[in-house]
C-alpha atoms as one frame of an Amber mdcrd trajectory, in Angstrom:
protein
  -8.683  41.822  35.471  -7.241  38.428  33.995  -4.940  40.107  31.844  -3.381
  41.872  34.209  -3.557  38.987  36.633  -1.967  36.970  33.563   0.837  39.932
  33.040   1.826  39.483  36.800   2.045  35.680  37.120   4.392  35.516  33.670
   7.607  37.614  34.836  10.716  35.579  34.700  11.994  32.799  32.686   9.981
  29.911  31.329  10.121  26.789  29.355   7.235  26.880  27.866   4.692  30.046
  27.741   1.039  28.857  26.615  -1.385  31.800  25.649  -4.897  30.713  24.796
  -8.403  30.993  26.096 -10.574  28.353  28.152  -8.405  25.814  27.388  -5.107
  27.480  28.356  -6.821  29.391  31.596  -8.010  26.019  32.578  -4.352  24.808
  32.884  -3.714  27.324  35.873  -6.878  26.297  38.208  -8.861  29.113  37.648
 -12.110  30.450  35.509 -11.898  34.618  34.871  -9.012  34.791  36.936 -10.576
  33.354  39.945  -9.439  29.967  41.122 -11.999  27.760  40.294 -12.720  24.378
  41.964 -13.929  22.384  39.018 -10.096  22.551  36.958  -8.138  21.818  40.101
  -7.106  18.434  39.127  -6.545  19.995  35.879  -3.759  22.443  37.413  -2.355
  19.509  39.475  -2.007  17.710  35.975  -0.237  20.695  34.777   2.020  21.156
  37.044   3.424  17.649  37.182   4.810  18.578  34.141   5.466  22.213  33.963
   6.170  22.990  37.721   9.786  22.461  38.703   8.763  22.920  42.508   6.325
  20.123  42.034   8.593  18.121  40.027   8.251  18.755  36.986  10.430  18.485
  33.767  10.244  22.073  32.807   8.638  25.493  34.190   6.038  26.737  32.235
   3.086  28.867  32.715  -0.470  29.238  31.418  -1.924  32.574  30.432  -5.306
  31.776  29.009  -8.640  33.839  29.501 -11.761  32.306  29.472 -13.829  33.048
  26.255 -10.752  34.875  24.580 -10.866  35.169  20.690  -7.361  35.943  18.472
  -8.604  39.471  18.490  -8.416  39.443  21.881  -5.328  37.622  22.493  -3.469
  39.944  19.773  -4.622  43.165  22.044  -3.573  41.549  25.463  -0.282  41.225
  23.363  -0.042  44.468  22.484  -1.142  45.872  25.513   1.419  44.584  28.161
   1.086  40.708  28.636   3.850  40.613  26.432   6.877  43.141  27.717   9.125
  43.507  25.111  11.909  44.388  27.858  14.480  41.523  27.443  14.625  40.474
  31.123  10.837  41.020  31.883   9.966  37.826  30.278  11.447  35.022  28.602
  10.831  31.180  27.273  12.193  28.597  25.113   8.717  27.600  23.491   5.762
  29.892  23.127   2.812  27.939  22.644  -0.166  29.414  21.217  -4.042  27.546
  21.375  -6.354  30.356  19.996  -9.180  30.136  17.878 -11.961  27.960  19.381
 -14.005  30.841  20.111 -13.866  32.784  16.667 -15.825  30.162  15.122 -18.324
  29.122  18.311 -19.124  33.111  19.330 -17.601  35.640  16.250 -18.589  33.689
  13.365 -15.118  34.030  11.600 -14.509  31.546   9.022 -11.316  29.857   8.820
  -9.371  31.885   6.448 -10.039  34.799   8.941  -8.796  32.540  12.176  -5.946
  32.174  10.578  -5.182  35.389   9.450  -5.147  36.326  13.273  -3.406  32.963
  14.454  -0.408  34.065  12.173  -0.746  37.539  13.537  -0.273  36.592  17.526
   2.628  34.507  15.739   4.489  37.028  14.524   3.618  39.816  17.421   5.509
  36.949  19.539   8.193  36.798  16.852   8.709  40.286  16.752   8.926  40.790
  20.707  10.852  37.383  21.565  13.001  34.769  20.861  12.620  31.080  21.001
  10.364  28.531  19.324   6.661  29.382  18.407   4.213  26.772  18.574   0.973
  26.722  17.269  -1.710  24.458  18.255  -5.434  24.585  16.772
């Protein structure tokens, strides 16, 4: 599936690490892990920044799912998209862009977002080093 598709395409070292849903998935070309015509000039925009082989400043990749929710994003954590072996993966930023989705399709209200936001913070935290960004 896309988190395993996500797991495979994140070993190595990274600048930047972005974990989110739509948003984030849209970032890498594809839609439900299947590349996806309609965000192809999105990827191209991506990767002039965060693709060294294209040119870009600094390597980064994009590990969003379509439709995800923190809840979701906290167990794809959990559950091996996030190897806490020291050489399996590594980045100086992690960037996370969760939330949308909570309020649009669970009906969460926002002290419950951010209880889970903070959550996938500190799972990162507690698995890796570097600088955790959150964007909502």
């Amino acid at each position: 599936g896309a988190a395993a598709s996500n797991a495979a395409r994140a070993a190595g070292a990274w600048d930047v690490v972005f974990y989110g849903d739509s948003i984030t998935e849209d970032w890498s070309g594809t839609r439900y892990a299947h590349p996806s015509a309609r965000y192809g000039d999105t990827r191209e925009v991506f990767d002039r920044v965060f693709n060294k082989d294209a040119g870009g400043k600094y390597s980064g990749t994009a590990l969003g799912i379509a439709g995800d929710t923190v809840s979701s994003l906290l167990w794809r954590l959990r559950h091996g998209e996030l190897p806490e072996e020291e050489g399996a993966m590594r980045s100086k930023v992690w960037w996370i862009l969760i939330g949308t989705n909570d309020f649009t399709r669970s009906g969460c209200n926002a002290a419950e977002v951010t209880a889970g936001i903070i959550a996938v913070a500190e799972e990162v935290g507690r698995k890796k080093h570097g600088i955790i960004v959150i964007n909502k």
